[in-house]
C-alpha positions as CSV (number, residue, x, y, z in Angstrom):
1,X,32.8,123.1,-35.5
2,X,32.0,120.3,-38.4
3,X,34.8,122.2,-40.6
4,X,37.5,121.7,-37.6
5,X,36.6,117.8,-37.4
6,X,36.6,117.4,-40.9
7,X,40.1,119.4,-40.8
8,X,41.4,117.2,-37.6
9,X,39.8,113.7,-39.9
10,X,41.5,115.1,-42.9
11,X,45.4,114.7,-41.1
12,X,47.3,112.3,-42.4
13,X,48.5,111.2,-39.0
14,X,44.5,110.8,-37.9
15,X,43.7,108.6,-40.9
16,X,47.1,106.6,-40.4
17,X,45.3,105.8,-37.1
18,X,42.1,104.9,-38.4
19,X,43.3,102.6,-40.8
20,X,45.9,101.3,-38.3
21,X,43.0,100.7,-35.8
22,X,40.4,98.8,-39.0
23,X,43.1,96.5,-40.7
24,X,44.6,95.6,-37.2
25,X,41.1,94.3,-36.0
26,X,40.6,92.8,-39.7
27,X,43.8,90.7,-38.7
28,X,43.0,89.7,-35.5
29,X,39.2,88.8,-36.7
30,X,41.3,86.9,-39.9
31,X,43.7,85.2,-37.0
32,X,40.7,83.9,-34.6
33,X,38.2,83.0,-37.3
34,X,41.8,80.9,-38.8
35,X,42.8,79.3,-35.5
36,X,39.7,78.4,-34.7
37,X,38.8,76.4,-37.6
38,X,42.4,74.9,-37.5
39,X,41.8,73.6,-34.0
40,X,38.5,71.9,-35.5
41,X,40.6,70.3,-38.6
42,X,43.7,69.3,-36.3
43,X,41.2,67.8,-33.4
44,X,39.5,65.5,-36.2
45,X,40.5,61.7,-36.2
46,X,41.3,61.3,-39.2
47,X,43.4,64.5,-39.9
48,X,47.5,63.3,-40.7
49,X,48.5,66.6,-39.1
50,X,49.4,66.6,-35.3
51,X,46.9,68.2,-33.0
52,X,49.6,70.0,-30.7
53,X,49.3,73.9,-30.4
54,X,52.5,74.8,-32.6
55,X,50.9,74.5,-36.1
56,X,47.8,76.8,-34.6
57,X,51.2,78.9,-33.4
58,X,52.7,79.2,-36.5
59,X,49.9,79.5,-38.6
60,X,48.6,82.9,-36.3
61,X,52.3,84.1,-36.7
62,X,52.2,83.7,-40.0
63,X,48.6,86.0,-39.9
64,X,50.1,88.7,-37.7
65,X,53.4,89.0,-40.4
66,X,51.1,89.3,-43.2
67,X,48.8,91.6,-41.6
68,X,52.0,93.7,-40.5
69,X,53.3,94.0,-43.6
70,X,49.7,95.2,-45.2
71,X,49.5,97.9,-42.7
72,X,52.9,99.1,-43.1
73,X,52.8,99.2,-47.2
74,X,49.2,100.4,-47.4
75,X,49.2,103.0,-44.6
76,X,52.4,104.4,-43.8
77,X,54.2,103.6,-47.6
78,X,57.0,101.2,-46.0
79,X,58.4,98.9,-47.5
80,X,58.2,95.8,-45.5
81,X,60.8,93.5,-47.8
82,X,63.4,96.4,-46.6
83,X,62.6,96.0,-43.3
84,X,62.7,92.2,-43.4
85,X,66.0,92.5,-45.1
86,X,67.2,94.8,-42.2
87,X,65.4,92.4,-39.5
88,X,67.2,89.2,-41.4
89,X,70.8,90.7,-41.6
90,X,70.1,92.1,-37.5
91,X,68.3,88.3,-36.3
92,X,71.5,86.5,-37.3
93,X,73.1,88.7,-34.4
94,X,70.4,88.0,-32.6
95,X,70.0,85.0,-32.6
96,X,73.3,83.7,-30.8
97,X,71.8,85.1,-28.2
98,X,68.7,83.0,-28.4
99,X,70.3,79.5,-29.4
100,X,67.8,77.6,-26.5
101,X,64.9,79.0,-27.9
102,X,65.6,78.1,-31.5
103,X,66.4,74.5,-30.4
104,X,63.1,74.3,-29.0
105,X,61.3,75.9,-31.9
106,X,63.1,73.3,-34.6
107,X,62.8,70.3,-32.3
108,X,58.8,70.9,-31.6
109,X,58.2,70.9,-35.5
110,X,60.5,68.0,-36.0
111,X,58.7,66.4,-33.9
112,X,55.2,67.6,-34.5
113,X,55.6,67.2,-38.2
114,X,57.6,64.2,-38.1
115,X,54.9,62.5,-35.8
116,X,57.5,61.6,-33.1
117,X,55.0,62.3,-30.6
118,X,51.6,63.8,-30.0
119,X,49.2,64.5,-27.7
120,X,48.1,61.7,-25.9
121,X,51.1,59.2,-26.2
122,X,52.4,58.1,-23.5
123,X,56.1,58.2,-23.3
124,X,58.7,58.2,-21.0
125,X,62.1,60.9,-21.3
126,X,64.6,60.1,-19.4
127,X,63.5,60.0,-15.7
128,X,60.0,61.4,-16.7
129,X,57.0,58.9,-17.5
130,X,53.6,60.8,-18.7
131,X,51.0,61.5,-21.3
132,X,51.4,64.4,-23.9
133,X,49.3,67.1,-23.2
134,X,50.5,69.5,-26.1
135,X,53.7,70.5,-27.9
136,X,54.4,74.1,-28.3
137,X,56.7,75.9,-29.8
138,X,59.4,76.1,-26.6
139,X,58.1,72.6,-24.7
140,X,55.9,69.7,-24.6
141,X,53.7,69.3,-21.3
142,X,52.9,66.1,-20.1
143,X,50.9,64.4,-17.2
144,X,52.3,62.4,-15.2
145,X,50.9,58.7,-13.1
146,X,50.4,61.2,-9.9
147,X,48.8,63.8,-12.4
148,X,51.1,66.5,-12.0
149,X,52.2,68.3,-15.3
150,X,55.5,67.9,-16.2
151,X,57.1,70.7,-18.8
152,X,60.1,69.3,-20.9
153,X,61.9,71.8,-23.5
154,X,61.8,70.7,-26.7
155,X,65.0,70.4,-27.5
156,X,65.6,68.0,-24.3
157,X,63.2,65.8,-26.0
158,X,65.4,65.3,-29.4
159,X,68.7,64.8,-27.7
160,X,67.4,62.4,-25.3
161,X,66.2,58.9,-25.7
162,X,63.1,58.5,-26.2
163,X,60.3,55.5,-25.6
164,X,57.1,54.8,-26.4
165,X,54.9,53.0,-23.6
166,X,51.9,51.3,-24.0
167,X,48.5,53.7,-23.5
168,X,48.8,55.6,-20.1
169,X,44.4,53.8,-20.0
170,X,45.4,50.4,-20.1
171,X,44.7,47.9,-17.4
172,X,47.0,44.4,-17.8
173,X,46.7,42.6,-15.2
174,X,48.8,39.1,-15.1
175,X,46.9,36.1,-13.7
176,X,48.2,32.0,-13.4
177,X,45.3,29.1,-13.0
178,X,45.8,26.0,-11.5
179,X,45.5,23.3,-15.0
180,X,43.5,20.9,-12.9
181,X,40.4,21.6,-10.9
182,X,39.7,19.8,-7.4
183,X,37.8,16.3,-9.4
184,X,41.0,16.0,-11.9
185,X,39.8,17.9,-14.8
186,X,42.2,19.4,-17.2
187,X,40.5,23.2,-18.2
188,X,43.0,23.7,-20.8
189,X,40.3,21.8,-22.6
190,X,38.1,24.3,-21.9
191,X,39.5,27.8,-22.5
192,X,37.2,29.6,-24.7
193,X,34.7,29.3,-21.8
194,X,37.6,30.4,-19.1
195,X,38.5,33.2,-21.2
196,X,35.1,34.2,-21.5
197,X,34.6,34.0,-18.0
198,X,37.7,36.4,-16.7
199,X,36.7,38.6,-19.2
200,X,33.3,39.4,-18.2
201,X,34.7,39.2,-14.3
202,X,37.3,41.6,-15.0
203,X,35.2,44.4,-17.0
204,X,32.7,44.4,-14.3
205,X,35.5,44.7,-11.9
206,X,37.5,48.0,-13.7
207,X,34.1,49.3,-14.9
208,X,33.3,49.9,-11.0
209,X,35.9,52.1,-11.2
210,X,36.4,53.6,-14.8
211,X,34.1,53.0,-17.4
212,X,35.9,50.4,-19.8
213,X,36.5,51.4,-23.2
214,X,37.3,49.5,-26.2
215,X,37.3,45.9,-26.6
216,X,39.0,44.2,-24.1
217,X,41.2,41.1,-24.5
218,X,42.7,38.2,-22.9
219,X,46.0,35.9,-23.6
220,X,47.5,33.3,-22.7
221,X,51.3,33.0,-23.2
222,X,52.4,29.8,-20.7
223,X,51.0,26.2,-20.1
224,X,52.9,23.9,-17.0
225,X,51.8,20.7,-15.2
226,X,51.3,23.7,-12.3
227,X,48.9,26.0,-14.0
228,X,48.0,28.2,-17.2
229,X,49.5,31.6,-17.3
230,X,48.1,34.7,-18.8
231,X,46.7,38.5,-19.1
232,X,44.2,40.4,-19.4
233,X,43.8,43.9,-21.0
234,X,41.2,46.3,-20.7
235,X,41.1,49.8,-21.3
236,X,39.3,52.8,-18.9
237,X,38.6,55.9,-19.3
238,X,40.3,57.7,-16.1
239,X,43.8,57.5,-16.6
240,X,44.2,58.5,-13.5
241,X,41.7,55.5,-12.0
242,X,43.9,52.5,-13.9
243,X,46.0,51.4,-11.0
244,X,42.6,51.0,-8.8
245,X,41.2,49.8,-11.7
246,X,43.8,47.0,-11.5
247,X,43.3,46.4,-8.2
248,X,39.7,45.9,-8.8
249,X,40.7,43.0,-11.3
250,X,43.0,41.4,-9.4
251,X,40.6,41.2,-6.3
252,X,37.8,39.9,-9.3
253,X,39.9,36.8,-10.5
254,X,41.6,35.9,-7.2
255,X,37.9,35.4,-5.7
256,X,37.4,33.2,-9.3
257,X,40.7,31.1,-8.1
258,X,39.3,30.3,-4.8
């Protein structure tokens, strides 16, 4: 009985299988432990290297080709540069067939690597107004105001125009002040204490409904005989709490105007 195992162990096809089966989990062990550690680097603030999911993509490709190619020269004696050759002279065939999918794959690393976009701009593509989510390698995903999630192909993305909005968190509400008070008094001679004043009104009013983040800040870009006019800009937390957030504010400084 031990002599037929160690004849069945001793096949070539058995230990093809074996070391098939021990490199293979090597590689995925390599491609976890890689992407993992990836996702850690890319997720730091001050990496330069877009966060999105097609550089984690590309790298575990690039994992699974070398591990391939180990197994296939190691274990079964194939020459994997032949076999690329062949694959290169067939994928130029192949790949009229698959023109969408390429446009996608070299318009989500222009833009990944050209820092077009990245997850959690806000940006609006034709028709289609949301945060970034995450680029892949075939589309980007956003959120949208109503928080749906929106899927856009990548290649939609570079052959369309795109724009920039301001952050998806931020609160701006508009406000105008009457210049003179009841008794005659000018407050545009006192605006540091106004300022001051809305501020703190308006933070408490948003962070009811969002926690605020950042330092807020107010301006004001117009003074008449009628009234001073101006903005205020806070930031939340909830993206999805920023127009009740806004309503909050607006409610805060009308009762301040009454």
């Amino acid at each position: 009985m031990p002599e037929s195992i160690l004849a069945i162990l001793k096949m070539q096809i058995v230990q093809q299988i074996f070391w098939t089966i021990v490199l293979g989990a090597a590689t995925i062990a390599v491609s976890r432990v890689t992407t993992r550690a990836l996702r850690h680097l890319l997720n730091k603030d001050r990496n330069p290297l877009p966060s999105s999911s097609i550089i984690v993509n590309i790298v575990r490709a690039t994992i699974w080709a070398v591990g391939a190619s180990i197994i296939l020269d190691t274990v079964y004696n194939q020459n994997s540069n032949a076999i690329i050759t062949a694959l290169g002279v067939g994928g130029i065939a192949v790949s009229l067939g698959f023109q969408d999918t390429l446009s996608n794959l070299i318009g989500g690393l222009q833009m990944a690597f050209m820092g077009i976009i990245k997850p959690g701009d806000n940006i609006q593509v034709d028709s289609q107004i949301g945060v970034v989510q995450d680029i892949s390698w075939r589309h980007t995903t956003i959120r949208d105001p109503l928080g749906q999630t929106v899927i856009i192909p990548n290649s939609v993305i570079s052959k369309t125009a795109l724009v920039h909005l301001l952050p998806a968190n931020r609160v701006v509400v508009p406000f105008a002040i009457p210049r003179y008070r009841d008794d005659g008094t000018d407050i545009s001679t006192s605006l540091d204490a106004l300022s001051d004043r809305i501020i703190g009104i308006s933070c408490d009013a948003a962070g009811s409904v969002s926690p605020v983040i950042g330092e807020p800040s107010i301006f004001f870009s117009e003074i008449t005989e009628l009234g001073i006019k101006g903005k205020v800009i806070i930031q939340v937390e909830d993206v999805p709490l920023v127009a009740k957030a806004a309503d909050a504010v607006v409610r805060a400084i009308a009762k301040l105007l009454d």
